[in-house]
C-alpha positions in Angstrom: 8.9 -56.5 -29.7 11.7 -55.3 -28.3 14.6 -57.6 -26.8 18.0 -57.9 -26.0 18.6 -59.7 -29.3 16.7 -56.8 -31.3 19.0 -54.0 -29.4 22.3 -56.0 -30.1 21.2 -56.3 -33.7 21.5 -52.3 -33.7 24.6 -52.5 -31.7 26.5 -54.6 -34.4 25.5 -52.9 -37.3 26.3 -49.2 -35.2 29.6 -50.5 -34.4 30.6 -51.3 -38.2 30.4 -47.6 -38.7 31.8 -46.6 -35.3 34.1 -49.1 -34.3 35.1 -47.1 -30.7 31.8 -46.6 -30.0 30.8 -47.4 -26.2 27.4 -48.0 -24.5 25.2 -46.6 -21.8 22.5 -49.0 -21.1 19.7 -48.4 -19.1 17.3 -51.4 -18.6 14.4 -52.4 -16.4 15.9 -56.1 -16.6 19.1 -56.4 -15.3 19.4 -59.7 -17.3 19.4 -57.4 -20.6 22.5 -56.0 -19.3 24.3 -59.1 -18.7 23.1 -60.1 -21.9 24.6 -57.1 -23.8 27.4 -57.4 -21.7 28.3 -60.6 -22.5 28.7 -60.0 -26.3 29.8 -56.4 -26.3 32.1 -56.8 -23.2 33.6 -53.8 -21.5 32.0 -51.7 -24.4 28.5 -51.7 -22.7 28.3 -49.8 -19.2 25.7 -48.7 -16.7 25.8 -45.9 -14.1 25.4 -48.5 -11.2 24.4 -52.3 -12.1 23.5 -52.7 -8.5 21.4 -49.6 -8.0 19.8 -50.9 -11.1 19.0 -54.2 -10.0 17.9 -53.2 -6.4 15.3 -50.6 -8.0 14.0 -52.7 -10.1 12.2 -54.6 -7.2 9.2 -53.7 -5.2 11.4 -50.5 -4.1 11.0 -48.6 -7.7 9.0 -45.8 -5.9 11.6 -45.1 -3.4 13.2 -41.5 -3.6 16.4 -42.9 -4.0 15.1 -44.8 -6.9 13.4 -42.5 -8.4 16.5 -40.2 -8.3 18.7 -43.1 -9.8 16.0 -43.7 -12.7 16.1 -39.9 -13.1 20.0 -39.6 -13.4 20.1 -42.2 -15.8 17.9 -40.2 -18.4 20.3 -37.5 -17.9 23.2 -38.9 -18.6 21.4 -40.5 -21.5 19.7 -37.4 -23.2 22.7 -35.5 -23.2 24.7 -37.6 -25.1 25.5 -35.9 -27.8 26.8 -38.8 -29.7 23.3 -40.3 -29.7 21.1 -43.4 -28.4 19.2 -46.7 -29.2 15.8 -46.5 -28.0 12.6 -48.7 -27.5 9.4 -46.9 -29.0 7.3 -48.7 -26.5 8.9 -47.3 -23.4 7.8 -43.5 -21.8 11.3 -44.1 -20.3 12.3 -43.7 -24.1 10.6 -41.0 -25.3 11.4 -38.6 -22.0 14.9 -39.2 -23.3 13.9 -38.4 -27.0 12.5 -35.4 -26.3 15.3 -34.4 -23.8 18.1 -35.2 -25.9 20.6 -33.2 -27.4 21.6 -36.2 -30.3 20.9 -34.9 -33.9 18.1 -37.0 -35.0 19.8 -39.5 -36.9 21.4 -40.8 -34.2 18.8 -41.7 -32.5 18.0 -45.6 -33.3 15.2 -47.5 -32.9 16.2 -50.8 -31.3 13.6 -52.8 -32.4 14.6 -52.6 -36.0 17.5 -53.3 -37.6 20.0 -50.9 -38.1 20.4 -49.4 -41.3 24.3 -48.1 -42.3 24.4 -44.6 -43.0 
């Protein structure tokens, strides 16, 4: 299963081989950001923590929410420098198939990370 733990397993072993590297994270639990945040520090960002948190509520069918949730994969799927993903999310594989990241830069995060 995926967790927290599992995606800041990939995290260290990514930042071994990219020590600048900096992180989008989109999560539908809030506490998995403060989580990540609290290890990787200033490294690990979101488009709007408090967006995030409020549409993750009974709201998450709101337009406004939808349009958040929708921004998010954007910004995700064209990063070119890649992503760690969750094979059991549809969030995840809309950003997959959106994404301009060669292929090995896209990491599971429910597996440890393997050094290139």
């Amino acid at each position: 299963r995926c967790t927290a733990t599992s995606f800041a397993r990939v995290m260290r072993g990514y930042l071994k081989d990219h020590q600048n590297a900096l992180f989008l994270v989109a999560t539908d639990t809030p506490e998995t950001y403060g989580d990540l945040q609290k290890e990787f520090g200033d490294r690990v960002q979101t488009l709007d923590l408090e967006m995030s948190r409020y549409c993750r509520t009974e709201v998450t069918r709101e337009f406004h929410c939808i349009a958040f949730a929708a921004s998010e994969m954007y910004a995700l799927a064209k990063s070119s420098s890649g992503f760690i993903f969750s094979p059991f999310s549809s969030y995840s594989e809309a950003i997959t198939w959106m994404s301009q990241a060669r292929q090995e830069n896209i990491l599971n995060g429910c597996v440890d990370y393997d050094s290139r």
